[in-house]
PDB file with SEQRES, HELIX, SHEET and CRYST1 records, atoms N, CA, C and O in Angstrom:
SEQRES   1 A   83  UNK UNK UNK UNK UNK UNK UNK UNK UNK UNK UNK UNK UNK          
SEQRES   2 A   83  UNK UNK UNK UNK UNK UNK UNK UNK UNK UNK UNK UNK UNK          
SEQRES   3 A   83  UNK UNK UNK UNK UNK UNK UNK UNK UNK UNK UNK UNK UNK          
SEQRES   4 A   83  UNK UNK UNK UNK UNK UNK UNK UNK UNK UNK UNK UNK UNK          
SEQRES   5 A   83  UNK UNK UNK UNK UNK UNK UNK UNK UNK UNK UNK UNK UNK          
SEQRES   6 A   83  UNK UNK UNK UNK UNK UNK UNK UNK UNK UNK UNK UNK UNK          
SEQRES   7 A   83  UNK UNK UNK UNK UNK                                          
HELIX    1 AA1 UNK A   33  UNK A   43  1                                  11    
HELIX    2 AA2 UNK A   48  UNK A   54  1                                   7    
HELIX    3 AA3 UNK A   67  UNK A   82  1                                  16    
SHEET    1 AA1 3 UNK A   2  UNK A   5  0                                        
SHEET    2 AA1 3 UNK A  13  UNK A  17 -1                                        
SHEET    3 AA1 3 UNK A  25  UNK A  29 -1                                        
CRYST1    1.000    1.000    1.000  90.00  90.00  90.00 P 1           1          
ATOM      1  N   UNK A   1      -2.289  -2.589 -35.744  1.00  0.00           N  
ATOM      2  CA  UNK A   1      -1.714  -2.947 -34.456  1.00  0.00           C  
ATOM      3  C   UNK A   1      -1.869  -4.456 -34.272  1.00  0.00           C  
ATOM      4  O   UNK A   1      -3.005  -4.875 -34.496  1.00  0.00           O  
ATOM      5  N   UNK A   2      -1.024  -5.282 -33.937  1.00  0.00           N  
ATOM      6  CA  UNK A   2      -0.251  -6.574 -33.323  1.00  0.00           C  
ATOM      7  C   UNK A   2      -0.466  -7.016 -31.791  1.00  0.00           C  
ATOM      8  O   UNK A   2       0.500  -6.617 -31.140  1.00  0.00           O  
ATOM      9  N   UNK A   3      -1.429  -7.725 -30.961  1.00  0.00           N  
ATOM     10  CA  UNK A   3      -0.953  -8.196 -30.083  1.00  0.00           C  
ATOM     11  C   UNK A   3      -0.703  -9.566 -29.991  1.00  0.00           C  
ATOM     12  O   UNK A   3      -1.357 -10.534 -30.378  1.00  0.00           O  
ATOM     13  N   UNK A   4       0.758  -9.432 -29.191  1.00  0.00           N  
ATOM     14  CA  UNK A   4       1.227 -10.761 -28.967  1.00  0.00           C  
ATOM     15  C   UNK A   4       0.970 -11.331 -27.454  1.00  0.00           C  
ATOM     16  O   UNK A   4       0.639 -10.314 -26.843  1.00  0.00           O  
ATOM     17  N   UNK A   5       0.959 -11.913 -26.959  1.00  0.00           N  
ATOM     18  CA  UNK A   5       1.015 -12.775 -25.653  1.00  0.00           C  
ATOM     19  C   UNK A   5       2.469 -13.141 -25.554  1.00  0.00           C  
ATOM     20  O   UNK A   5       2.883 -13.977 -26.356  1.00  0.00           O  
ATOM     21  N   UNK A   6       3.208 -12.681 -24.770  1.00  0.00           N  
ATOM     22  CA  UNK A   6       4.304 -13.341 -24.526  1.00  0.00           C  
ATOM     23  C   UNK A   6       4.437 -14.589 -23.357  1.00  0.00           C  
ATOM     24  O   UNK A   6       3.559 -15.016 -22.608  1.00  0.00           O  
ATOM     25  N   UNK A   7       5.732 -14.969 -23.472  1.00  0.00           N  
ATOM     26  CA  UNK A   7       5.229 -16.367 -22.671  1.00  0.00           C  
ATOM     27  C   UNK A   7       6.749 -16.533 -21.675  1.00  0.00           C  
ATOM     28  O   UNK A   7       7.678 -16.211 -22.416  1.00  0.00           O  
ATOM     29  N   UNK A   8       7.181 -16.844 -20.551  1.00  0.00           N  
ATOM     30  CA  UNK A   8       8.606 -17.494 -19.829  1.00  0.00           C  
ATOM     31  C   UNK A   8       9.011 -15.703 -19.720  1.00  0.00           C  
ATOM     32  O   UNK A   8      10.215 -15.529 -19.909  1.00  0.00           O  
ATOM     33  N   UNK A   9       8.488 -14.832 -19.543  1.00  0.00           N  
ATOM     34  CA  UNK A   9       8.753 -13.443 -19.307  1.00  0.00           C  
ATOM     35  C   UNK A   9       7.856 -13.151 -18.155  1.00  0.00           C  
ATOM     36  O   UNK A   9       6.996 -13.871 -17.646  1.00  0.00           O  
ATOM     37  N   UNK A  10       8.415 -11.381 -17.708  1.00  0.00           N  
ATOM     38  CA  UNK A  10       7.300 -10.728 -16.870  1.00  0.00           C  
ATOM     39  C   UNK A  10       6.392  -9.870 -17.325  1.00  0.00           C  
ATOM     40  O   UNK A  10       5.332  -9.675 -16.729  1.00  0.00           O  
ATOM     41  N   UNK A  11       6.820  -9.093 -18.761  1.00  0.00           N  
ATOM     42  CA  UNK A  11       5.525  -8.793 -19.496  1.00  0.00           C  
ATOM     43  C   UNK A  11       4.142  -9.265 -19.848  1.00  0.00           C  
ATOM     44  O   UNK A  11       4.325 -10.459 -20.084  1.00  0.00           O  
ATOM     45  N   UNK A  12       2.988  -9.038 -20.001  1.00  0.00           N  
ATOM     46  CA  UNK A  12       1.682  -9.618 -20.250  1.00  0.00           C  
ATOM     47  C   UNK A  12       1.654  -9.670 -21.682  1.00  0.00           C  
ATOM     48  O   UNK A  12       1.543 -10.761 -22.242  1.00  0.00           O  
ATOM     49  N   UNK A  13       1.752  -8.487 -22.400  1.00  0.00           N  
ATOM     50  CA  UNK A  13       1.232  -8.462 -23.893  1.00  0.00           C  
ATOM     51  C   UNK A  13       2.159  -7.304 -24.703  1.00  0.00           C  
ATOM     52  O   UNK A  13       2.755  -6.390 -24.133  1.00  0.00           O  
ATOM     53  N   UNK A  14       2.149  -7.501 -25.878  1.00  0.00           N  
ATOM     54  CA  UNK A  14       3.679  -7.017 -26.802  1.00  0.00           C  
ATOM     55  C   UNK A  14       2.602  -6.355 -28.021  1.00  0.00           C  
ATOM     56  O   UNK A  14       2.226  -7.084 -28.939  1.00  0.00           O  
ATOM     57  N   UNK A  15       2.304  -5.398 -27.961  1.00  0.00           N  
ATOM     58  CA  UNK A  15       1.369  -4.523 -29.183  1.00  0.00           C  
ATOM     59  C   UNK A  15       2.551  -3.603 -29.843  1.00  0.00           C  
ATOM     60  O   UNK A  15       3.145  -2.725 -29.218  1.00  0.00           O  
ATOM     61  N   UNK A  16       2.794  -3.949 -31.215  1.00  0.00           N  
ATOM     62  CA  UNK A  16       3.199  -3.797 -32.017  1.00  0.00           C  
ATOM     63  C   UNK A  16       2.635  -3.157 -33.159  1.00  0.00           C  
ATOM     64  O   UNK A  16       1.447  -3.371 -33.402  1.00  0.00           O  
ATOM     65  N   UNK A  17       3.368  -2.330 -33.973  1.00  0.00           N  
ATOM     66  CA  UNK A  17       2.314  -1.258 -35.249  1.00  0.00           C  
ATOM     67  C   UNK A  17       3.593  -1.681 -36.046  1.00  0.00           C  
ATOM     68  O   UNK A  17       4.640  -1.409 -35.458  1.00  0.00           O  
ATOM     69  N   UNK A  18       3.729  -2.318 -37.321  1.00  0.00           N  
ATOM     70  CA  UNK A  18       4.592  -2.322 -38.189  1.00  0.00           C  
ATOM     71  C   UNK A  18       4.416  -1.852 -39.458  1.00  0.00           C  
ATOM     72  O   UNK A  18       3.226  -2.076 -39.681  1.00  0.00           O  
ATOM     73  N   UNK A  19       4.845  -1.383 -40.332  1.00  0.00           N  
ATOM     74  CA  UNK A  19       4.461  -0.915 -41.410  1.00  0.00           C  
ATOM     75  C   UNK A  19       5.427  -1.280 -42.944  1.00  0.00           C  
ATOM     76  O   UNK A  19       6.568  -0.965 -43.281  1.00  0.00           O  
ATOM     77  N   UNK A  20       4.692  -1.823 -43.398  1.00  0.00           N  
ATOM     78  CA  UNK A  20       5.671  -2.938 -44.190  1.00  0.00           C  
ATOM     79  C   UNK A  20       6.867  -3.531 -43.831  1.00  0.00           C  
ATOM     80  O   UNK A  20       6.609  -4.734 -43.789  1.00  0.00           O  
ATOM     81  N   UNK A  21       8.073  -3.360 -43.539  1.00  0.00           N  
ATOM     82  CA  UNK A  21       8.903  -4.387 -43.016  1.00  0.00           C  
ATOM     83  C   UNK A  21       9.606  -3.003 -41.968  1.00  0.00           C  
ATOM     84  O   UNK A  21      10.825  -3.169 -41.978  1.00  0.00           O  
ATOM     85  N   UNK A  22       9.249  -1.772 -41.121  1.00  0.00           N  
ATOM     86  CA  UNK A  22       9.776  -0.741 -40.460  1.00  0.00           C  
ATOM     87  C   UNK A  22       8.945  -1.023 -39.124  1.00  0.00           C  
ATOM     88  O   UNK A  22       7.778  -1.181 -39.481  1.00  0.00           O  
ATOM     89  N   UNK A  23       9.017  -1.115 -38.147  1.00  0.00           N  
ATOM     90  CA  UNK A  23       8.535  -1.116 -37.023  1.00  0.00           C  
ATOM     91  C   UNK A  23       8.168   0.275 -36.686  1.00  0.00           C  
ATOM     92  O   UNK A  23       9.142   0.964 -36.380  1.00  0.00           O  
ATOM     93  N   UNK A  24       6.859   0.958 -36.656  1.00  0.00           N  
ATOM     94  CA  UNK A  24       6.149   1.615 -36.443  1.00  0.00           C  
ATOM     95  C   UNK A  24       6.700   2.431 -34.968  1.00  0.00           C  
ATOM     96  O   UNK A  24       7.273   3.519 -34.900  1.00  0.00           O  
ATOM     97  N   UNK A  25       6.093   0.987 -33.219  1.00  0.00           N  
ATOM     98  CA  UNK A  25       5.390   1.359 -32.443  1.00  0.00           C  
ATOM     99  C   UNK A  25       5.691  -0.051 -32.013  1.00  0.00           C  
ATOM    100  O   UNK A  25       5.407  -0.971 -32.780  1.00  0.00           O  
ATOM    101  N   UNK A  26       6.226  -0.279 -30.885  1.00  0.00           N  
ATOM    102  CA  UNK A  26       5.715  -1.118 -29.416  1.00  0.00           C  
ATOM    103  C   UNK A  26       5.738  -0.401 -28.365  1.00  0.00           C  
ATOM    104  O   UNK A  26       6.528   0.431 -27.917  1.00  0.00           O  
ATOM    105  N   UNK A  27       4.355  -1.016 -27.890  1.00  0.00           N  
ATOM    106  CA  UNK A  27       4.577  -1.053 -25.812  1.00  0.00           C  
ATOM    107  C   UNK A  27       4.115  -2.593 -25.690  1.00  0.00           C  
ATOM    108  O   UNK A  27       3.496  -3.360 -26.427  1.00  0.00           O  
ATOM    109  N   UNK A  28       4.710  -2.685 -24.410  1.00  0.00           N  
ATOM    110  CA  UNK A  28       5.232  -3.295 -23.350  1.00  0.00           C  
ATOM    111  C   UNK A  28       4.044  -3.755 -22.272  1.00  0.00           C  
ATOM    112  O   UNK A  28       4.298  -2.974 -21.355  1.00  0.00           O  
ATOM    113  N   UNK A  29       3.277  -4.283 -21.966  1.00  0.00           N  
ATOM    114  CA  UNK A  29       2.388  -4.217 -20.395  1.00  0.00           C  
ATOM    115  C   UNK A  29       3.061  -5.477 -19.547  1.00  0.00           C  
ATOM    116  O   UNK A  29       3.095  -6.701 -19.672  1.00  0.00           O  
ATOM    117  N   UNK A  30       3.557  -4.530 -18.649  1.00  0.00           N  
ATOM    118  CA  UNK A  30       4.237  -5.727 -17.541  1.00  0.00           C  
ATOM    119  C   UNK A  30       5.594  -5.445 -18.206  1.00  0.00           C  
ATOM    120  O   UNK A  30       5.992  -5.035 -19.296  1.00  0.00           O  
ATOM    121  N   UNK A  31       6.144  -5.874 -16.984  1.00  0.00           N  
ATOM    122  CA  UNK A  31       7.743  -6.223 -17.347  1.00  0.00           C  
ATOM    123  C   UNK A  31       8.225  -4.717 -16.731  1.00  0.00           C  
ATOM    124  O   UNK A  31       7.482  -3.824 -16.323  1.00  0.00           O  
ATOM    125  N   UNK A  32       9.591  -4.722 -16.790  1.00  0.00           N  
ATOM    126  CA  UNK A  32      10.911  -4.215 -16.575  1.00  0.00           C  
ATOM    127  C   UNK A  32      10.387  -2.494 -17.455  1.00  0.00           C  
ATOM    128  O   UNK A  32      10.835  -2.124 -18.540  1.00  0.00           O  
ATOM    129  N   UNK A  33       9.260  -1.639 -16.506  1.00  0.00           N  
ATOM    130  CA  UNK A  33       9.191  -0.479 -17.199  1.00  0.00           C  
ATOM    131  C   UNK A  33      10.022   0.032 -18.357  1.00  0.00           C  
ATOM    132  O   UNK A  33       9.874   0.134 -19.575  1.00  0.00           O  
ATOM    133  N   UNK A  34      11.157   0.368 -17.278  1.00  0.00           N  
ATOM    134  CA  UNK A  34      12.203   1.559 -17.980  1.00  0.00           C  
ATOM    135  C   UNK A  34      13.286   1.248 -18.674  1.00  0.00           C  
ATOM    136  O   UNK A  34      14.022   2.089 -19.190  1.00  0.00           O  
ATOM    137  N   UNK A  35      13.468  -0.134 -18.736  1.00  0.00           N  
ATOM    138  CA  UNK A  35      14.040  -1.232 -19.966  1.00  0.00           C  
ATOM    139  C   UNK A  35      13.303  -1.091 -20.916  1.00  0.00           C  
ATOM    140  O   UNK A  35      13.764  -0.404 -21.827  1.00  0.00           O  
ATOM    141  N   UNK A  36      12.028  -1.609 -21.082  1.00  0.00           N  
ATOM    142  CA  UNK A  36      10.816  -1.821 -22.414  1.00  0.00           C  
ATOM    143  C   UNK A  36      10.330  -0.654 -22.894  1.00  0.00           C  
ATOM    144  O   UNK A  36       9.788  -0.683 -23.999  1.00  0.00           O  
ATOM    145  N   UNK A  37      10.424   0.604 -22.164  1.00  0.00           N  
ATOM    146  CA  UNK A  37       9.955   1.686 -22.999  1.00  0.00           C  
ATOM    147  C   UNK A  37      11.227   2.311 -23.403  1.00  0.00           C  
ATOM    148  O   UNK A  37      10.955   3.255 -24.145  1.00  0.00           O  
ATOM    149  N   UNK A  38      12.754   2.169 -23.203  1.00  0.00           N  
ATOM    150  CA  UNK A  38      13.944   2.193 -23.316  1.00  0.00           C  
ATOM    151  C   UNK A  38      13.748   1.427 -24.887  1.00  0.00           C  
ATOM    152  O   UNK A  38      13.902   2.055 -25.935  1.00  0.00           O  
ATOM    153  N   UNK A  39      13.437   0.181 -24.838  1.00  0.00           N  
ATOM    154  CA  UNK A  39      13.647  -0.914 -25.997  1.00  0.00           C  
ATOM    155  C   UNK A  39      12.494  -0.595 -27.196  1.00  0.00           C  
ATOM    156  O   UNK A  39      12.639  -0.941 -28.368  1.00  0.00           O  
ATOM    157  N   UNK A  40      11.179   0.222 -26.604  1.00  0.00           N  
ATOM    158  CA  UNK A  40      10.444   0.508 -27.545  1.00  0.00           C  
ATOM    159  C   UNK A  40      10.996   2.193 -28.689  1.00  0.00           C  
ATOM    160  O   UNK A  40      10.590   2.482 -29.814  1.00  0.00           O  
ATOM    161  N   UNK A  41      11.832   2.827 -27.955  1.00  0.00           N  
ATOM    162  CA  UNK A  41      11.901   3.923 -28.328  1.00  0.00           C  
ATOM    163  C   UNK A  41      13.057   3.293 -29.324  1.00  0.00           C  
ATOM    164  O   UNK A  41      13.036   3.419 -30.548  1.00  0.00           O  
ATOM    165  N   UNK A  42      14.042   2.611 -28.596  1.00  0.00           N  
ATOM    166  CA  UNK A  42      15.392   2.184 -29.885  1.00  0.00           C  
ATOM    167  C   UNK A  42      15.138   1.558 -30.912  1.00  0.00           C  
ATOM    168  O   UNK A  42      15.822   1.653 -31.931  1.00  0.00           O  
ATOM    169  N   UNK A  43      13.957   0.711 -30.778  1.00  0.00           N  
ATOM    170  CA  UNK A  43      13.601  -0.139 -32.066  1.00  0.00           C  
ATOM    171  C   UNK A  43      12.350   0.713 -33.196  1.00  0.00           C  
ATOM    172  O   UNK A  43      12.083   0.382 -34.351  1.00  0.00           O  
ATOM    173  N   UNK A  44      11.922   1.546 -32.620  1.00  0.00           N  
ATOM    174  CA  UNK A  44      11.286   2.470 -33.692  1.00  0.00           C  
ATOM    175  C   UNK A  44      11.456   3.134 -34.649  1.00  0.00           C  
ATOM    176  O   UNK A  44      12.065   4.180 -34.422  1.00  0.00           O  
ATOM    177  N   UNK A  45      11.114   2.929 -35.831  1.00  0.00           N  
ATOM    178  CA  UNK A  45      11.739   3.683 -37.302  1.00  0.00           C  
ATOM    179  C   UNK A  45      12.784   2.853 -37.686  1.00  0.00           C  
ATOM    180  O   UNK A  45      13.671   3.532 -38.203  1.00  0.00           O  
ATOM    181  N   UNK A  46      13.171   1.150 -37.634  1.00  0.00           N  
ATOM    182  CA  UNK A  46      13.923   0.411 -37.523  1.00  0.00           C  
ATOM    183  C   UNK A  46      13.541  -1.106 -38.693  1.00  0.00           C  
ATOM    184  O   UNK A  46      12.496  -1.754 -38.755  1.00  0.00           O  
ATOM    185  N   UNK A  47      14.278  -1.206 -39.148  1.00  0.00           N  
ATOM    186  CA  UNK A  47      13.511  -2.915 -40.372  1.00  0.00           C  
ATOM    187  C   UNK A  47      13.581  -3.548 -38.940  1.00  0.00           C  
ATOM    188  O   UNK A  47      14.323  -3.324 -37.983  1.00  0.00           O  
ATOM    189  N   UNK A  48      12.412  -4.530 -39.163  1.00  0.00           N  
ATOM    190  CA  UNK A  48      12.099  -5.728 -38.251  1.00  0.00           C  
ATOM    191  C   UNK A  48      13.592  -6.903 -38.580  1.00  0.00           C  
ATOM    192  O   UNK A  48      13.934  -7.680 -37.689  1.00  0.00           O  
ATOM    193  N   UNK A  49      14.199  -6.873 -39.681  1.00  0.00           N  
ATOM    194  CA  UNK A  49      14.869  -7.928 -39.458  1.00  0.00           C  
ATOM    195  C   UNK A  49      16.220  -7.333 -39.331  1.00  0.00           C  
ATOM    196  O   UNK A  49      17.249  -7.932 -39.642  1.00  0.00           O  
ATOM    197  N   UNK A  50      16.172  -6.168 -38.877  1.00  0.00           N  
ATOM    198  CA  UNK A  50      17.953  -5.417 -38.111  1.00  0.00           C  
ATOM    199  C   UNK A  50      17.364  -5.761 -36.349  1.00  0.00           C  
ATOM    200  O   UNK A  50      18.082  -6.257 -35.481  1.00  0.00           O  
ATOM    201  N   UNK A  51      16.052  -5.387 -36.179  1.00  0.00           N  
ATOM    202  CA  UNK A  51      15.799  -5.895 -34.821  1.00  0.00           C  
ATOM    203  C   UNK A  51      15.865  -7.254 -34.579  1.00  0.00           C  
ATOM    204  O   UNK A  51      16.657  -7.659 -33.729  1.00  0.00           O  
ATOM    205  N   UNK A  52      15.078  -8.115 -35.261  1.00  0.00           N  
ATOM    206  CA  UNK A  52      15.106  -9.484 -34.792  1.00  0.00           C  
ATOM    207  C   UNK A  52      16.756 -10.312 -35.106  1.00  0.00           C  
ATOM    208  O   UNK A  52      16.968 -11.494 -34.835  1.00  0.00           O  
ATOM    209  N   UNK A  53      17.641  -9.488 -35.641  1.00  0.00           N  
ATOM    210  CA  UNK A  53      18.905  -9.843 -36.111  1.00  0.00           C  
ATOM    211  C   UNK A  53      19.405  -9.599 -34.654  1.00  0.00           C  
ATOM    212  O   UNK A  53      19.839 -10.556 -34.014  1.00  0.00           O  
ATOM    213  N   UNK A  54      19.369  -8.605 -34.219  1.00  0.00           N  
ATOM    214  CA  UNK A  54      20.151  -8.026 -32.992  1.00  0.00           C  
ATOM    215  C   UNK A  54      19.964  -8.848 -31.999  1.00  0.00           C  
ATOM    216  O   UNK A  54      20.859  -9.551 -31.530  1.00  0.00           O  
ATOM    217  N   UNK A  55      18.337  -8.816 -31.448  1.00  0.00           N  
ATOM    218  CA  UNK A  55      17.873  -9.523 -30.157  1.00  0.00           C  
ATOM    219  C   UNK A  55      17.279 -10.358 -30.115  1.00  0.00           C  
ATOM    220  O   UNK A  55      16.700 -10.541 -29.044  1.00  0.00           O  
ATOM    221  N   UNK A  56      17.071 -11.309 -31.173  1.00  0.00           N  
ATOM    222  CA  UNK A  56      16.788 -12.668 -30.954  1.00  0.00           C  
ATOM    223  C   UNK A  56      17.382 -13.450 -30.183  1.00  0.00           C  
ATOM    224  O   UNK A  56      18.602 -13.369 -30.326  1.00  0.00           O  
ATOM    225  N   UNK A  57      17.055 -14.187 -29.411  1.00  0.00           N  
ATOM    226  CA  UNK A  57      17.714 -15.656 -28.427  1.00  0.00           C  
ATOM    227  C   UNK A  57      18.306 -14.715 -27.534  1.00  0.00           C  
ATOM    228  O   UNK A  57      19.215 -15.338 -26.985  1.00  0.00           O  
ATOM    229  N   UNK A  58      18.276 -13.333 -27.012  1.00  0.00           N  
ATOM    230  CA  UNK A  58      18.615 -12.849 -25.692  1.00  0.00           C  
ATOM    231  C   UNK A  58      17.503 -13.470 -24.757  1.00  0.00           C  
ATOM    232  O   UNK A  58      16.304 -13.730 -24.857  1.00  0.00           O  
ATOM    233  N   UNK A  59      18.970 -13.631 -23.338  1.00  0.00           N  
ATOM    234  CA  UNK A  59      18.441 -14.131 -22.178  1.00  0.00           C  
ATOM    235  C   UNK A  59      17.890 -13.237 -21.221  1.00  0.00           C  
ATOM    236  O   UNK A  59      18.432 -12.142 -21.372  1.00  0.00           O  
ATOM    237  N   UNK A  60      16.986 -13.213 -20.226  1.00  0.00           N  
ATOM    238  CA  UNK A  60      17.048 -12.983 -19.031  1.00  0.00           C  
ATOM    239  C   UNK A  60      16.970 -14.205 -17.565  1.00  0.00           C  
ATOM    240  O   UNK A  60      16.128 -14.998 -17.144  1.00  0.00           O  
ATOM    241  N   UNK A  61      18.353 -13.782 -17.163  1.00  0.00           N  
ATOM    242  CA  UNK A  61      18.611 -14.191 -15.900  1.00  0.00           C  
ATOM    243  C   UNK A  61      18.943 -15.831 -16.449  1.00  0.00           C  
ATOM    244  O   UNK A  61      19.698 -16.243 -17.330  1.00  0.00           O  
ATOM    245  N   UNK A  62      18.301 -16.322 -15.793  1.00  0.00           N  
ATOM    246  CA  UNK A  62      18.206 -18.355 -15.917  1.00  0.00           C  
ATOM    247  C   UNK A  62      17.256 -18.882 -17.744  1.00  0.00           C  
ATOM    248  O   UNK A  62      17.410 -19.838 -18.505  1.00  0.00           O  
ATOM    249  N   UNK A  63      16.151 -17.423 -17.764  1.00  0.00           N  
ATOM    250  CA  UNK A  63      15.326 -17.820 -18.603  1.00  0.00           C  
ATOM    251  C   UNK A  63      15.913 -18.566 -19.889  1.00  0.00           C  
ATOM    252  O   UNK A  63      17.061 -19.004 -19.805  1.00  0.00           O  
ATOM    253  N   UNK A  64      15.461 -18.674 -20.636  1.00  0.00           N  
ATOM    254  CA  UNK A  64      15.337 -18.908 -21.907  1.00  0.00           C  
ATOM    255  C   UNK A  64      15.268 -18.095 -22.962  1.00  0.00           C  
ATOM    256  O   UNK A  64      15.891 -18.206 -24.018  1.00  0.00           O  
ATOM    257  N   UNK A  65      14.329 -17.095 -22.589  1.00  0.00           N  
ATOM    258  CA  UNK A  65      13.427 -16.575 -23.490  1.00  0.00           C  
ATOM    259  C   UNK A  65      13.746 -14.539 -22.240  1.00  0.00           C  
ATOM    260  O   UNK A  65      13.915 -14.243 -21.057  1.00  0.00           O  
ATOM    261  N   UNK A  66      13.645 -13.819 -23.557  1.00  0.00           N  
ATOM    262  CA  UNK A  66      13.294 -12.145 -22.436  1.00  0.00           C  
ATOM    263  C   UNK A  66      12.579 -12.111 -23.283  1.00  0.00           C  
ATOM    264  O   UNK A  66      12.213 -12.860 -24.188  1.00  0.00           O  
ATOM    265  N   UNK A  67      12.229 -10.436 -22.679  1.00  0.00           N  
ATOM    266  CA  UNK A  67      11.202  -9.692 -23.379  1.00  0.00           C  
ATOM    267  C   UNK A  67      11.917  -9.258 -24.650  1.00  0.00           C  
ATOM    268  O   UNK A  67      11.453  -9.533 -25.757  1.00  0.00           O  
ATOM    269  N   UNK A  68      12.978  -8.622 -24.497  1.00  0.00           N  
ATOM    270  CA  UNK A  68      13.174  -8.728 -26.043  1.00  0.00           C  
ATOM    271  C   UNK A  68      13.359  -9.471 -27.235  1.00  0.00           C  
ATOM    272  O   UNK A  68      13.437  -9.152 -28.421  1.00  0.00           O  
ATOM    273  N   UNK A  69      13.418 -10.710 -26.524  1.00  0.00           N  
ATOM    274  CA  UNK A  69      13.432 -12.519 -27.820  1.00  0.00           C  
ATOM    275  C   UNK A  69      11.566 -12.521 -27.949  1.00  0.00           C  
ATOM    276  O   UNK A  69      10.946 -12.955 -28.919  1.00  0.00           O  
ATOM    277  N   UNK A  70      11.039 -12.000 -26.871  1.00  0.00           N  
ATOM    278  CA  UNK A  70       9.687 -12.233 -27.534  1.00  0.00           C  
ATOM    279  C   UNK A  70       9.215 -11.265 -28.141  1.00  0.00           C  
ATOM    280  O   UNK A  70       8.244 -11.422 -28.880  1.00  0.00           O  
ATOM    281  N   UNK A  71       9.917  -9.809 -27.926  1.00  0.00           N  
ATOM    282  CA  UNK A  71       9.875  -9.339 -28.740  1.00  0.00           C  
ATOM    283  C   UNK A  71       9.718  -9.259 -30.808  1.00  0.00           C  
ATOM    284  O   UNK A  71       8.998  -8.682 -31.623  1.00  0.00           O  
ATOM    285  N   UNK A  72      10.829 -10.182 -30.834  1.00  0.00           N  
ATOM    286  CA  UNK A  72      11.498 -10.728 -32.412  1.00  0.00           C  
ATOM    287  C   UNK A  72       9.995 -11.382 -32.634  1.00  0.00           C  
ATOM    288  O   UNK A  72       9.230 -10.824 -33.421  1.00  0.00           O  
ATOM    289  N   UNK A  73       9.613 -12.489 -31.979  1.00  0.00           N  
ATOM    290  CA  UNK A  73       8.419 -13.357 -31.981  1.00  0.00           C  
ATOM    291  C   UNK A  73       7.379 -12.590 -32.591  1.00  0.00           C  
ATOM    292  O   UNK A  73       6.938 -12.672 -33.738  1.00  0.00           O  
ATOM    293  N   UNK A  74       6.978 -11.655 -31.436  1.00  0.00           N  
ATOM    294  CA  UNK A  74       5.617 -10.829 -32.109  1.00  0.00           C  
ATOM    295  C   UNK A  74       6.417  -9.812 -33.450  1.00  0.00           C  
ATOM    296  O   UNK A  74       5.590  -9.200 -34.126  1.00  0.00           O  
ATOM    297  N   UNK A  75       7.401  -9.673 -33.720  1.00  0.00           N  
ATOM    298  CA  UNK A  75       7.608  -8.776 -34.868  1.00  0.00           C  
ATOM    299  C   UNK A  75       7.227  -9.306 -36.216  1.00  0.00           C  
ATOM    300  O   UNK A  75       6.710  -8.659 -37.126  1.00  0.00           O  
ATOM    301  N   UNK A  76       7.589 -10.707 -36.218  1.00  0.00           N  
ATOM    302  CA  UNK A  76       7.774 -12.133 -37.049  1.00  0.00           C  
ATOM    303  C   UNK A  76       5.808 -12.819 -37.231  1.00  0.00           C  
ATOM    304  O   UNK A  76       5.354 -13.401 -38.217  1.00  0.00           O  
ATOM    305  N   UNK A  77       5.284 -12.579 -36.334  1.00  0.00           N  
ATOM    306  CA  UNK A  77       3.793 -12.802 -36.510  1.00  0.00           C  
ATOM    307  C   UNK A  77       3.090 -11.956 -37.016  1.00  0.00           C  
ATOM    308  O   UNK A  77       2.159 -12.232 -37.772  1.00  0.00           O  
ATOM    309  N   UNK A  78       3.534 -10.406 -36.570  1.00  0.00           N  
ATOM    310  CA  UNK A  78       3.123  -9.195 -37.000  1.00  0.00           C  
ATOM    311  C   UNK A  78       3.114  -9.031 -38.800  1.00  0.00           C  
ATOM    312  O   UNK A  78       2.202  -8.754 -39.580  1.00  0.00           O  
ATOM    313  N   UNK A  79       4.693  -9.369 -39.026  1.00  0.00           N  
ATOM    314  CA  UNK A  79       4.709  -9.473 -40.532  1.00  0.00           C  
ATOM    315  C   UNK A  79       3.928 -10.286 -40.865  1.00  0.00           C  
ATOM    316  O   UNK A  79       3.011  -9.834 -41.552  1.00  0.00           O  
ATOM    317  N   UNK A  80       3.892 -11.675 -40.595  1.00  0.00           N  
ATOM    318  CA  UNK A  80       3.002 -12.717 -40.573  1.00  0.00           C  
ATOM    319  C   UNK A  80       1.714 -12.850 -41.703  1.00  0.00           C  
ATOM    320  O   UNK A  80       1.450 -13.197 -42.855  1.00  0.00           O  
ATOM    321  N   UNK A  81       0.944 -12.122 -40.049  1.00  0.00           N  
ATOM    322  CA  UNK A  81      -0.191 -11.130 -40.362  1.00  0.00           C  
ATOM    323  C   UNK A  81      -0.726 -10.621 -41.269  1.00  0.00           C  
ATOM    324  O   UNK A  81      -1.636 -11.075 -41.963  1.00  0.00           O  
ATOM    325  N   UNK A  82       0.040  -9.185 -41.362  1.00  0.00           N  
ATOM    326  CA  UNK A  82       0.100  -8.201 -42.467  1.00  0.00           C  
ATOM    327  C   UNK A  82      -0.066  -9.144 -44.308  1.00  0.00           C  
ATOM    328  O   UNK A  82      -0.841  -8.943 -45.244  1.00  0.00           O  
ATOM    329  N   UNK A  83       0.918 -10.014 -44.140  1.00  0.00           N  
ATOM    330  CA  UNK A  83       0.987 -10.609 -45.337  1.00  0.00           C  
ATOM    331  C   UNK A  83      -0.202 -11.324 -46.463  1.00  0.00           C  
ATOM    332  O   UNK A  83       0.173 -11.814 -47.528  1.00  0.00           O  
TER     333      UNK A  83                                                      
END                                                                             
């Protein structure tokens, strides 16, 4: 298991389980409930780089950055990690 700190979001922390390059497992603390456990269930059993292909550089609102671009972030450290 992976925690990330996300940052310019309303989530707190991005715990991640990856398993060689398949995304295991995220939750979400903080943020947009029934979006992020919505986004944890679609990206599960999934390669990290069909996810971080998809939702990288998505916005929310004015931001910069959502929960699912920081998402890609902690997927990308996670491998990181592992390595």
């Amino acid at each position: 298991m992976y925690t990330y700190t996300p940052s310019g979001v309303c989530s707190r922390r991005i715990d991640v389980e990856i398993d060689g390059d398949v995304i295991e497992s995220v939750q979400f603390t903080g943020g947009c409930d029934g979006n992020l456990k919505a986004i944890s269930k679609l990206v599960a059993g999934k390669p990290v780089d069909e996810v971080v292909a998809l939702l990288a550089g998505n916005t929310c609102g004015r931001r910069s950055t959502s929960c699912a671009d920081q998402l890609t972030r902690a997927l990308r450290e996670a491998q990181a990690a592992q390595a």
